[in-house]
N, C-alpha and C positions, 0 to 999 in steps of 0.2 A: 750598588753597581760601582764598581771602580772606575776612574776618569784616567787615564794615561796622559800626563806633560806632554802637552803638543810644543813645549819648547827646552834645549838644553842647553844652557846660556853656556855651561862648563866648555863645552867640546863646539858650541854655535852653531848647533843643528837646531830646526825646527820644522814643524809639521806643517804644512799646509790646512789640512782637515781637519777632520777627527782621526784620534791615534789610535793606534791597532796595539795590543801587548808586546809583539812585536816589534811595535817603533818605525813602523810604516801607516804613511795613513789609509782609511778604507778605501779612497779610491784614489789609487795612481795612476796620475797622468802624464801621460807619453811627452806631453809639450811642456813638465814642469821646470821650471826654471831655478829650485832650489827653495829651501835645502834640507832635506831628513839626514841621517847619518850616512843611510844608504847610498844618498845622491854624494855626500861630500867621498864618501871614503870612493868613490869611483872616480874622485878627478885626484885626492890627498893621498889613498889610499891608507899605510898605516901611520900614518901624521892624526890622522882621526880619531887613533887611540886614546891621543890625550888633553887634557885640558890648553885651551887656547891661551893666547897673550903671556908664556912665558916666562918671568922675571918681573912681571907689573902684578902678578895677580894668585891667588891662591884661590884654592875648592874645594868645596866639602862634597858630601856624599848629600842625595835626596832622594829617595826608594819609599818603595809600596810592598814592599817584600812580606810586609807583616799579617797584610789584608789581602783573603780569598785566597782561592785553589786555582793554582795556574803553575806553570813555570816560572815565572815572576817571583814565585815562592818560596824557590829551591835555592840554598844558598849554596856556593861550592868551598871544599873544605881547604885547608890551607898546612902544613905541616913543619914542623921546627927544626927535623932533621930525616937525614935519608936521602937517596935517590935510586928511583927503581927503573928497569928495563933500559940499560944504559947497551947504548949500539956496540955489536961487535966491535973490537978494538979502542973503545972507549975506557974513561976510569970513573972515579967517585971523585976527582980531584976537584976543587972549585973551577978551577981553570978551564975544566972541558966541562960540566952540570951547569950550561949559560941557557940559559933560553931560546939563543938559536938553535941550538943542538937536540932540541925536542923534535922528534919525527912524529908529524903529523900525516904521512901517508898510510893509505886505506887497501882493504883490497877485498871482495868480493868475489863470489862465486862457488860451482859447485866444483866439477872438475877440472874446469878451465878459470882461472883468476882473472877480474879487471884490477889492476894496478893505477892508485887515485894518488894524486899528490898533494891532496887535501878532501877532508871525507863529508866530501858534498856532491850530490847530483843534481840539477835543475827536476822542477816537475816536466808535466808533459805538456809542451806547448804545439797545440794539435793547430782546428782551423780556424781559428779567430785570427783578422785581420792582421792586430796586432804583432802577432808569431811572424806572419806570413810578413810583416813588414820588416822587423828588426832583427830576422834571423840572420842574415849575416853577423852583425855583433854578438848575437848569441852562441853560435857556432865555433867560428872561429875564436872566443875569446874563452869557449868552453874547453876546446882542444888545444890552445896554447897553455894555460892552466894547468890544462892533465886533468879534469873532472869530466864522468858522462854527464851526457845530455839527451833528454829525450823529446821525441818527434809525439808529439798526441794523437788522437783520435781523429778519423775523420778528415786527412789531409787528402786525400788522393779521391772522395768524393765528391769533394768543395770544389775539386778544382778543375773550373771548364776546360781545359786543356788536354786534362787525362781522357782514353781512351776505352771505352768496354767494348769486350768480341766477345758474344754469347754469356752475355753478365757479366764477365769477368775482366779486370784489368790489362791493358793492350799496354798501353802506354798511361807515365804519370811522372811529368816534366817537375810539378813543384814539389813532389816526392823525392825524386830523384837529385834534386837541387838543395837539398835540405840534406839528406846524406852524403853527397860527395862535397859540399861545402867542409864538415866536421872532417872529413878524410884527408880531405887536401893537406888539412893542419895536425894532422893525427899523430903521435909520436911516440905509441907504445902507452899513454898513460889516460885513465878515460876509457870511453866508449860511448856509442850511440846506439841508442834504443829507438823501436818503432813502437807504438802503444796499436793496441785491437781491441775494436767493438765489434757490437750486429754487423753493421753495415760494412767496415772494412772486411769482416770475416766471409760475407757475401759475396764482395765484388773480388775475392781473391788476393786480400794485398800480401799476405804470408806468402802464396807460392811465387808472387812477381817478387818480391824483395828477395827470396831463395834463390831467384834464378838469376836474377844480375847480379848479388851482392855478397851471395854466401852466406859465411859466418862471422860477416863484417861486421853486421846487424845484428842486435840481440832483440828476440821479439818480447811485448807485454801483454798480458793477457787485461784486463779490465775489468773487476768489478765493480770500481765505483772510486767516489774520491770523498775528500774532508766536505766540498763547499755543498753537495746537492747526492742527493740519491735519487735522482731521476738522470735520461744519459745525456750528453752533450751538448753545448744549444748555441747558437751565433745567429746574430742580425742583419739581415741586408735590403738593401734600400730598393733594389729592382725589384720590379715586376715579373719581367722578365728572367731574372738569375732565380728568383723565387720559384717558377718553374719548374725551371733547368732542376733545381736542387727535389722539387716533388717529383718529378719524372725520376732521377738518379733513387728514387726511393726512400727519402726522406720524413717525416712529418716536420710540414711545414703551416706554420698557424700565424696568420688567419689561411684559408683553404685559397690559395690564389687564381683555381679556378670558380674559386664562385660568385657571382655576376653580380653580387652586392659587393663584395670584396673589390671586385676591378674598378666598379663605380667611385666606391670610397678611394682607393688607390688615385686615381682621375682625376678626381674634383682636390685633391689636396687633404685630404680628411686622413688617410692613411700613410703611412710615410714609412712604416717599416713592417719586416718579416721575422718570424722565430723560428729557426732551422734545429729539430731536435731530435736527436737519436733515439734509439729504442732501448727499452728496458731489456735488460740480460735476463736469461734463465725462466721466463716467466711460465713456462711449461713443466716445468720442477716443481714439487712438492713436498719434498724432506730432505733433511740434510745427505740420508743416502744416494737421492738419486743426484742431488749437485756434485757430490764426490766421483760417482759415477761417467757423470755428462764432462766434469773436468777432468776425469783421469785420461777420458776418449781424444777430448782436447788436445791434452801437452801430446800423448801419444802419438797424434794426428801431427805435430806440429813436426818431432822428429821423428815422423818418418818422412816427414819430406826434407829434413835436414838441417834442422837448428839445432844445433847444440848447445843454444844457449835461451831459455824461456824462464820471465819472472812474470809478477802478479804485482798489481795493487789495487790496495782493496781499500775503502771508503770507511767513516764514521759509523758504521752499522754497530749494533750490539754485540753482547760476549759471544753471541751464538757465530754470528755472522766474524768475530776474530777468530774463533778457535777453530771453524771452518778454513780459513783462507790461511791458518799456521798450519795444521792438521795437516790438508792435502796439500799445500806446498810441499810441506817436508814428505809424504808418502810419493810425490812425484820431482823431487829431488829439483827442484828446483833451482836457480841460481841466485836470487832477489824476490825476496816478500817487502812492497813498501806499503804501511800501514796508515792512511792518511788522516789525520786527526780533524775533527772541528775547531775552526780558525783560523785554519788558512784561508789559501786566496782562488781565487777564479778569476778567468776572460768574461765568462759571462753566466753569472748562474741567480732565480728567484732571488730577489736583499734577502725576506724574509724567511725563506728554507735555509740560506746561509747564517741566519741569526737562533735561529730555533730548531734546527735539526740536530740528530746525530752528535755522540760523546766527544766533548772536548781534550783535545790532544794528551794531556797529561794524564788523564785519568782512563785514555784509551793504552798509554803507551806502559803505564804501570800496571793493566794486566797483560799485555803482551808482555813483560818480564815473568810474569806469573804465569801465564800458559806455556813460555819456553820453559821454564825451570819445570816445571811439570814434565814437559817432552821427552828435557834431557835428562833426569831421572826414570827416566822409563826407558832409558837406552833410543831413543827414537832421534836421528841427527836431526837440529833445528836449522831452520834454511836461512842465512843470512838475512839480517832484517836491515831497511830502511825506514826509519819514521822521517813522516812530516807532519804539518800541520802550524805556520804561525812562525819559522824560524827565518830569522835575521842575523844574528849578531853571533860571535866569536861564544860569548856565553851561554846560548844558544845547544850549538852544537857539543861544547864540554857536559851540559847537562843531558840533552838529550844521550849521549852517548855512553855517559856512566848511569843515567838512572836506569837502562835496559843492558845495562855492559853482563855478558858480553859477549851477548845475540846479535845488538844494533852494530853496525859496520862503518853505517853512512849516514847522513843526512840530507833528506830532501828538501829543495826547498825551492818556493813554484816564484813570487812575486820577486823577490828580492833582487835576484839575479837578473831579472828583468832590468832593471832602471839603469844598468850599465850599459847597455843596450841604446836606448832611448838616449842619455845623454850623450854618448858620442856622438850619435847620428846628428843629434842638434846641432853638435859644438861644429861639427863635422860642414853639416849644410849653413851654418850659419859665419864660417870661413872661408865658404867655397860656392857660392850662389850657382854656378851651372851645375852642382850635382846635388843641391839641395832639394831636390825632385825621385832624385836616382833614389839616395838613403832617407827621404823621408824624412827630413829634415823640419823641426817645427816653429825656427826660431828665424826672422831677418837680422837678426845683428848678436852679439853675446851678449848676455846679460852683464851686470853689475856684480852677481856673486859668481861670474866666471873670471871677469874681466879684474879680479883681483889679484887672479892667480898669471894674468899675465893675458897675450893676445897673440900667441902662435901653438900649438898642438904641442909641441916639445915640451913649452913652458906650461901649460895648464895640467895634463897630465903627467904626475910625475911617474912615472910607470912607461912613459915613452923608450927611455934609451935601453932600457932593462928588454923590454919587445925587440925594437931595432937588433939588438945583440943575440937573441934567439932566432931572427931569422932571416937578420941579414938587409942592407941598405936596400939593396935592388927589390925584396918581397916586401919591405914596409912599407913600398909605397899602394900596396893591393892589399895591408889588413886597414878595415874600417874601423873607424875610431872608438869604435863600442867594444871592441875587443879589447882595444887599449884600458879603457874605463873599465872590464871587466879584468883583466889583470891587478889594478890596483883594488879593485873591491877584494877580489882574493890573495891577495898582498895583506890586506888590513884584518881579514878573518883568520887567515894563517899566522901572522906575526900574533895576534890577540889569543887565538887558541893556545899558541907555544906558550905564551906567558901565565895563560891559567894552568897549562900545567906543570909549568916548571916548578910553581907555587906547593902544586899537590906533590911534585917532588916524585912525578911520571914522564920519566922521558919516552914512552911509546903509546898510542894511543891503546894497544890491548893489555896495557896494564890500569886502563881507569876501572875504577870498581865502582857500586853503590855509596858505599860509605866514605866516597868524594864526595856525596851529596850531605846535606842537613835540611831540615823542612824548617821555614821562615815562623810557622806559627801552626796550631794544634791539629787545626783541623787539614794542614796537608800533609802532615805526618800520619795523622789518619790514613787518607788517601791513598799513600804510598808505599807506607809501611817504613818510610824513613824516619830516623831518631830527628825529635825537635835539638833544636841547634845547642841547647842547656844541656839535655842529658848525651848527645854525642861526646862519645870517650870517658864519659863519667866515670865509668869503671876503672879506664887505666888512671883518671887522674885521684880517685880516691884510694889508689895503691899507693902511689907516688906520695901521697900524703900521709901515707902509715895507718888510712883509715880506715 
């Protein structure tokens, strides 16, 4: 088993936990005080690119690249001359081939384009607490940006406020607050998605969001995710809401009507609730009639007037990808995101998350294989988004060329998160009367804040850059998790530009495959990518007259 550096003394990040491949640790928490890479680059933004201390200190390289099948594995390639997809009115001169000059904007869809200013979407942050707490910085720092963001499962169930008239949704205030948040900041670039299971597709949330919102909202259809293949689940501490949530049609485990369950609840013995969605499709029996039951679906969707329906689909096997590329692309889809095993979840079984379902690499190198298959067969392939496990600038350069160039985007559920989180802290822990409002988890700043200074302006450096987008008088209304989320994507953008300036790719749909090399035997296996020795072997045993 490989151990991931839970410390980076180069750059002075380190992990709290245990480390994730990704360079997050397994459990992130909302009140942490520092420091992964993640948490730094949302105060440093791209300062985090590089090795600390300057002029006093030098650093080497320390990787695991060599050992096991992972993305960890995939080296990216680097080239000695050239420069390809250089932007209208551009040249080949050195002068304009710099690094900032690489376009990292994305764009998606089938008839109608979303337009990304960098080719990242959040996962689906449905109804776990945590969403429901931090979504303002998620929101708003997702739509300053320019990247979508998606609403998950299960929000307008959860929430005691919403309304049913004859089963179906009346009203649904934390719904509704989650989308016109993103809108407020919305500026042509991005978009917000609503995700659908059982239970939202019951209670009507499709035709209430059609009818307030239009085709503001792109809706998701659901079949599953990286962390669990069972459907949605969240904890709560009442009795009462526990209820609420079995009546709304939920399984809720332990049964909180049953009178040993109340007793234990009573005395102190029981202290929480599992709130969990239902299994999709379970009435199906062959891949025809799932094609079937989903063609009736999307169908169903626009004719009540979406014009914009994607999918994501879970860790399941080849049968279950070639299902969710197949009928995407035969109902023309806008977004297939494919979610690998290792990524992250709000709240899903440890141990289904450690043993279930195909880990991301080896799920996303046959989704290249079943598009190429597709588009060989004349069949258009539906834009794809993989996730599963991504953090980092290197990350999304690999993801993107090892499926190039089907993959579009990258999803990514955890990461984006902690920008989130740390504003709110810095935020409540500068401002004590609204350290309640934003959820705030800190009395005072820490020590790895407090280096960077002791006012918002100074800590953040990503503050003036915001101010100037939207003005003195509206900065004082964005939350400071927006701001954190600015320089996180500051640091991914600037880091992305530079790996491919390197590959000598000024636009992302010039990355290829063969930007990749596999770190050692057996992922070249895997992949079908050349190990790093024999990549270009051929040209360079010409060059040699041999």
């Amino acid at each position: 088993m490989i151990e991931w550096p839970k410390k980076n003394d180069a750059i002075g990040s380190v992990n709290r936990g245990i480390a994730c491949e990704s360079g997050l640790c397994t459990l992130c928490d909302s009140a942490c005080r520092g420091k992964c890479e993640t948490w730094l680059a949302s105060l440093r933004g791209r300062a985090v690119l590089y090795p600390r201390d300057f002029g006093r200190t030098t650093s080497g390289s320390s990787n695991v690249t060599s050992v096991g099948v992972g993305y960890h594995a995939l080296r990216i390639q680097g080239y000695a001359y050239g420069a390809h997809g250089i932007a209208e009115g551009g040249s080949r001169d050195p002068d304009y081939c710099k690094f900032p000059n690489v376009d990292v904007g994305a764009s998606f869809g089938n008839e109608i384009k979303v337009k990304t200013r960098l080719p990242i979407m959040t996962g689906a942050l449905g109804s776990t607490r945590i969403a429901e707490k931090y979504w303002d910085g998620f929101a708003v720092g997702a739509a300053l940006c320019g990247f979508p963001i998606v609403i998950g499962e299960n929000v307008v169930g959860v929430d005691r406020e919403s309304v049913l008239g004859n089963g179906k949704i009346t009203k649904a205030p934390e719904l509704d607050r989650r989308i016109d948040k993103f809108l407020r900041y919305y500026d042509g670039h991005g978009a917000i998605f609503v995700q659908m299971n059982v239970e939202d597709t019951r209670n009507g949330v499709a035709e209430y969001i059609i009818d307030k919102y239009g085709d503001k909202v792109i809706l998701e259809l659901k079949w599953g995710q990286g962390a669990k293949d069972i459907g949605g689940e969240i904890q709560v501490r009442s009795l009462e809401y526990a209820k609420f949530l079995k009546d709304r049609g939920y399984i809720v485990d332990p049964d909180p009507d049953n009178q040993e369950v109340k007793e234990a609840y009573e005395k102190g013995a029981l202290k929480k609730f599992a709130r969990h969605s239902r299994l999709g499709a379970t009435e199906l029996s062959s891949p025809a009639e799932v094609q079937d039951n989903f063609m009736k679906s999307v169908e169903g969707l626009r004719g009540l007037g979406y014009k914009r329906v994607s999918l994501k689909t879970g860790a399941y096997g080849m049968e279950g990808l070639a299902m969710a590329l197949r009928y995407s692309a035969d109902a023309s889809l806008d977004l297939l995101t494919i979610d690998g095993a290792g990524g992250g979840t709000g709240m899903s079984p440890w141990n289904m998350m450690q043993q279930w379902g195909v880990p991301s690499l080896s799920l996303h190198t046959k989704t290249y294989e079943y598009c190429k298959i597709m588009d060989e067969k004349g069949i258009k392939v539906p834009d794809i988004s993989l996730a599963g496990g991504f953090n980092r600038e290197d990350h999304l350069f690999k993801a993107l060329a090892l499926c190039a160039p089907y993959a579009k985007i990258i999803c990514m559920g955890r990461a984006p998160m902690i920008p989130g989180y740390l504003g709110a802290n810095i935020m409540g822990a500068l401002d004590h009367d609204v350290r309640e409002q934003v959820n705030g988890c800190w009395d005072k700043l820490p020590s790895t804040v407090l280096e960077y200074g002791t006012k918002a302006e100074e800590i953040l450096v990503g503050w003036e850059d915001v101010q100037k987008k939207v003005g003195k008088d509206e900065m004082k209304k964005i939350p400071l998790g927006a701001v954190a989320m600015w320089n996180y994507a500051d640091k991914l953008t600037c880091g992305l530009q530079q790996f491919m300036a390197g590959a000598r790719k000024f636009k992302l749909s010039e990355l290829e495959r063969s930007d990749l090399m596999a770190a050692n035997r057996e992922t070249a296996e895997e992949t079908g990518l050349d190990y790093m020795s024999d990549a270009q072997n051929e040209s360079a045993l010409s060059i040699l007259g041999a």
